[in-house]
C-alpha positions as CSV (number, residue, x, y, z in Angstrom):
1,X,147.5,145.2,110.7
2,X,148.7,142.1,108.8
3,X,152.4,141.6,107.2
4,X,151.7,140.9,103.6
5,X,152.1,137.4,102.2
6,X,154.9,137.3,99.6
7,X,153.2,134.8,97.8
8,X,150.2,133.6,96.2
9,X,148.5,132.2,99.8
10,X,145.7,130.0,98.1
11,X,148.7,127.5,96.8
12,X,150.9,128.2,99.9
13,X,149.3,130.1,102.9
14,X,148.3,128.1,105.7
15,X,145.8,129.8,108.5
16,X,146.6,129.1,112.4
17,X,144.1,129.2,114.5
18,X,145.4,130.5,118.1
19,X,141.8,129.5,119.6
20,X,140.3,128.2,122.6
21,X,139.1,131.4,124.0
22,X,136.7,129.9,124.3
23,X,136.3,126.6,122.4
24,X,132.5,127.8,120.8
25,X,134.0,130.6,120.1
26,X,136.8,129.0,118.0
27,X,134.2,127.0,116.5
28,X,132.3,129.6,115.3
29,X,135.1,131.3,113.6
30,X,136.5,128.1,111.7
31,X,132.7,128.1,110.4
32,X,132.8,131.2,109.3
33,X,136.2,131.2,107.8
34,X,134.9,128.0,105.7
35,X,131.7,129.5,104.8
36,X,133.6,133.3,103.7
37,X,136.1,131.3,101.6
38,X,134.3,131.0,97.6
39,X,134.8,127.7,96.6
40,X,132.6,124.6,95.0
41,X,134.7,121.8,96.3
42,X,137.2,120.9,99.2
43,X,140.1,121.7,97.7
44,X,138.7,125.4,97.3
45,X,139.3,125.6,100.8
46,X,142.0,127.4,102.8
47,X,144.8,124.6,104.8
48,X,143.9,125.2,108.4
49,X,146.1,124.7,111.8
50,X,143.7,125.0,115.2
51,X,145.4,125.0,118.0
52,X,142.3,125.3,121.0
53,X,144.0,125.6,124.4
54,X,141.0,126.1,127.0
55,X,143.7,126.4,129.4
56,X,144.6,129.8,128.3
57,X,144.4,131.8,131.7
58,X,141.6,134.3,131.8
59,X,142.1,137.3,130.0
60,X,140.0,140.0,131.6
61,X,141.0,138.4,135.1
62,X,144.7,138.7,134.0
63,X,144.1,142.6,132.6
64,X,142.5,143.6,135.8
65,X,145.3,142.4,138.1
66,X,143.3,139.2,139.5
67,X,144.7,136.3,137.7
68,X,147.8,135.0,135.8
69,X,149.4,136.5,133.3
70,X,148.6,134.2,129.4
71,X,151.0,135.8,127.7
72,X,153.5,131.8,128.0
73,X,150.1,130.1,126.8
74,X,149.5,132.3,123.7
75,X,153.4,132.4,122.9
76,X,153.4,128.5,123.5
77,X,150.2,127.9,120.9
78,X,151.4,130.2,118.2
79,X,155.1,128.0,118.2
80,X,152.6,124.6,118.0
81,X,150.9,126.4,114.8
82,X,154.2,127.6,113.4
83,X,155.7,124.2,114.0
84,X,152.2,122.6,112.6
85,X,153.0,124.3,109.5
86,X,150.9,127.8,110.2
87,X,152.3,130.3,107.8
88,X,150.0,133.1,109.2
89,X,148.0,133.9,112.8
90,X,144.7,134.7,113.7
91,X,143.3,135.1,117.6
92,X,139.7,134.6,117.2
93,X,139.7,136.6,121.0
94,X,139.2,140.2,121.3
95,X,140.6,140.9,124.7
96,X,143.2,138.5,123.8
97,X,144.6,140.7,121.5
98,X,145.8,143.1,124.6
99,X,148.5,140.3,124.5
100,X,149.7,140.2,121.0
101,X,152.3,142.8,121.8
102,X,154.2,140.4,124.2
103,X,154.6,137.7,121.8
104,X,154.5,139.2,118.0
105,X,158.2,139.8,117.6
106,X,158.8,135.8,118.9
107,X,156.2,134.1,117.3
108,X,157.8,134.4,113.8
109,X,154.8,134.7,112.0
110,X,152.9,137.6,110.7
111,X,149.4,138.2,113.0
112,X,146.3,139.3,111.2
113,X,145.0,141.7,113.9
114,X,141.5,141.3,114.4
115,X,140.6,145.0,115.8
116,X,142.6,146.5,113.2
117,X,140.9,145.1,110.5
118,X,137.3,145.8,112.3
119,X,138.9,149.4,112.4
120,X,139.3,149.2,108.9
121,X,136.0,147.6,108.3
122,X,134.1,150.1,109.9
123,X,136.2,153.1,108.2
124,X,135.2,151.4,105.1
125,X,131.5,151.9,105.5
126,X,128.5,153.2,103.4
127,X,127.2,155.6,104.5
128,X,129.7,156.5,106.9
129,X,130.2,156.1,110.4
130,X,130.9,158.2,112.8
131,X,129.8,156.8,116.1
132,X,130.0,153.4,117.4
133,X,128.7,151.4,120.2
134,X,131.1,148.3,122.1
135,X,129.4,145.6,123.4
136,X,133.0,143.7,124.9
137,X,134.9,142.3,128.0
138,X,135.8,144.8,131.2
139,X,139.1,143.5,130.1
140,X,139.1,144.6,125.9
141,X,137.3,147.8,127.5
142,X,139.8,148.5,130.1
143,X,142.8,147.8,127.8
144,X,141.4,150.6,125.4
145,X,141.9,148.4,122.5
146,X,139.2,149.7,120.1
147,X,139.6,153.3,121.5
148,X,142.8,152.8,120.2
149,X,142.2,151.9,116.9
150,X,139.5,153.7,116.1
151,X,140.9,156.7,117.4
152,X,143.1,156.1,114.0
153,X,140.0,156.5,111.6
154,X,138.4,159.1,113.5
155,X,135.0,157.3,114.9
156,X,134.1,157.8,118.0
157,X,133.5,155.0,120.3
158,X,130.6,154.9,123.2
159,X,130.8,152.4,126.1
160,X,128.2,151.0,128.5
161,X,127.9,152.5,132.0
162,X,129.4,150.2,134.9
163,X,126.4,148.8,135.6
164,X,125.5,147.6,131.8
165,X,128.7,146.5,132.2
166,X,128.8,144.3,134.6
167,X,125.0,143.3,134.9
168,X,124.3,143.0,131.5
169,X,127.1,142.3,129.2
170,X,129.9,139.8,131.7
171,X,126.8,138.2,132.7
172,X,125.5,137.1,129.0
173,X,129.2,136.5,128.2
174,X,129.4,133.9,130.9
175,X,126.1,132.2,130.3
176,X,127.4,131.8,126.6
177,X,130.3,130.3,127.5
178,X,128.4,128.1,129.7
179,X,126.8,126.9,127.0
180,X,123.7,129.0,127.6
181,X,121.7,130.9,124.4
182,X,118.3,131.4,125.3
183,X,116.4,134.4,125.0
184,X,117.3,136.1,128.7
185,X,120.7,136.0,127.4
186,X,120.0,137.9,124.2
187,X,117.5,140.0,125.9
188,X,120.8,141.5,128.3
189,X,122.8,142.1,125.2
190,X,120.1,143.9,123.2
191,X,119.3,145.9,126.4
192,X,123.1,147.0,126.4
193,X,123.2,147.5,122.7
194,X,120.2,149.9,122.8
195,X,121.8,152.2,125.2
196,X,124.6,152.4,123.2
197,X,122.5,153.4,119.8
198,X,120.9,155.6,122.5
199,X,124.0,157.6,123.2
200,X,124.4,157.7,119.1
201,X,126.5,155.0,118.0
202,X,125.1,153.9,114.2
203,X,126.9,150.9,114.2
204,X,127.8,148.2,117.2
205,X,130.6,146.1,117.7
206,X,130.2,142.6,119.1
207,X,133.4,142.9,120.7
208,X,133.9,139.6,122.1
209,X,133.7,136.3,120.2
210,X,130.5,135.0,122.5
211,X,128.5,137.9,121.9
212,X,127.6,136.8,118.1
213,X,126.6,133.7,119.9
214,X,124.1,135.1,121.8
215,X,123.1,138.2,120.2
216,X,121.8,137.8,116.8
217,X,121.9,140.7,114.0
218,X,118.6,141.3,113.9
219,X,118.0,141.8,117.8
220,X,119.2,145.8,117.0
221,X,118.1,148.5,114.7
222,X,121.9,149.4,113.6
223,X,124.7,147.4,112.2
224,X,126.5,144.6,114.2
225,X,129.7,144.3,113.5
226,X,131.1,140.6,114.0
227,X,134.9,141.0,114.5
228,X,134.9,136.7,113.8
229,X,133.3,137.4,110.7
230,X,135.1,140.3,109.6
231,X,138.8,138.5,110.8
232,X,137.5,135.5,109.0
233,X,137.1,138.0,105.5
234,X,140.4,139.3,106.2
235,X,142.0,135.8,106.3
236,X,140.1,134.9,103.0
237,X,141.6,138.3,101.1
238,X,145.0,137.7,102.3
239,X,144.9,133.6,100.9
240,X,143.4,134.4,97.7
241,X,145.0,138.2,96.8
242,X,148.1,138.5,99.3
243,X,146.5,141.4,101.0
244,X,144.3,141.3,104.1
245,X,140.7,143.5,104.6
């Protein structure tokens, strides 16, 4: 999930942000990476590279075959963070991450891989979890990237039917990323959220970085799992210990 640092990180390590996807997204995670790191003045704080390129290509319209490939963006970004100085890289994007294999071994820099560590997070648990609910992209579902990895642990992992899908949970993530927050846009996410804790899942994951934007914790009667916030503690464990999650 994350090469260790060979150092102590809190004199050394310096966090690139691969962001942009989209730009309240990225904004949201830097807050939450500054308000996860302990600290009583400025210089507690972790050194910080953001590199927020809007004109990353779509990734869900890339993954199902109806828009460009953004693999050259992301590769691009992560050399301007390397070159800015970045000695490690997060992608605050979850269907982003569908990409990282095309570009890890040619950025040069170790990733800290967001879905692995919500993997982790959720094996991790008390009490235990068995079942989960995704609340995500077409694209991050297609891909199978949290089937994947939490095949790995052993949870099980529900999805919305095509309809919730597409109705409920593309339409909120567009209205958030049209700047939209208001209470029909929770009201579609909560709607998809209890179907899932109606097929069993105990826990859900907000499995795109708008969805904590416009679906707030206590909307459901189960745990939401933020992969932003939980990328955001991994970032903070790896600067201050050297080991991530």
């Amino acid at each position: 999930m994350t090469i260790p640092a060979s150092t102590p990180a809190r004199a050394t390590e310096i966090i690139g942000i691969l962001g942009g996807m989209g730009p309240a997204a990225t904004a949201d995670f830097y807050a939450k990476l500054v308000s996860t790191t302990p600290g009583t003045s400025d210089q507690d704080h972790l050194r910080t590279v953001i590199w927020s390129d809007p004109t990353i290509p779509d990734r869900t319209e890339a993954l199902l075959g109806e828009g460009p490939d953004p693999t050259p963006w992301l590769l691009d970004g992560s050399r301007v963070l390397r070159e800015a100085g970045a000695t490690v890289i997060a992608i605050p994007c979850n269907t982003a991450h569908a990409f990282v294999p095309r570009i890890a071994d040619q950025v040069g820099l170790p990733i800290v891989h967001m879905i692995g560590e919500v993997a982790r997070h959720l094996s991790a648990m008390s009490p235990p979890v068995h079942t989960v609910g995704l609340l995500a992209t077409t694209g991050t579902v297609r891909a199978g990237l949290y089937q994947e990895w939490l095949d790995r642990v052993g949870i099980r992992l529900v999805l919305p039917d095509d309809v919730g899908q597409n109705r409920d949970i593309m339409t909120a993530i567009r209205a958030v990323k049209a700047g939209v927050r208001d209470e029909s846009t929770t009201a579609l996410l909560a709607r998809a959220a209890r179907r899932l804790t109606e097929q069993g899942a105990q826990a859900v994951i907000a499995g795109c970085t708008e969805i904590p934007l416009g679906l707030p914790a206590k909307a459901l009667d189960v745990p939401l799992v933020d992969p932003s916030l939980v990328l955001a503690q991994a970032l903070v464990n790896l600067a201050t210990s050297g080991n991530a999650g």
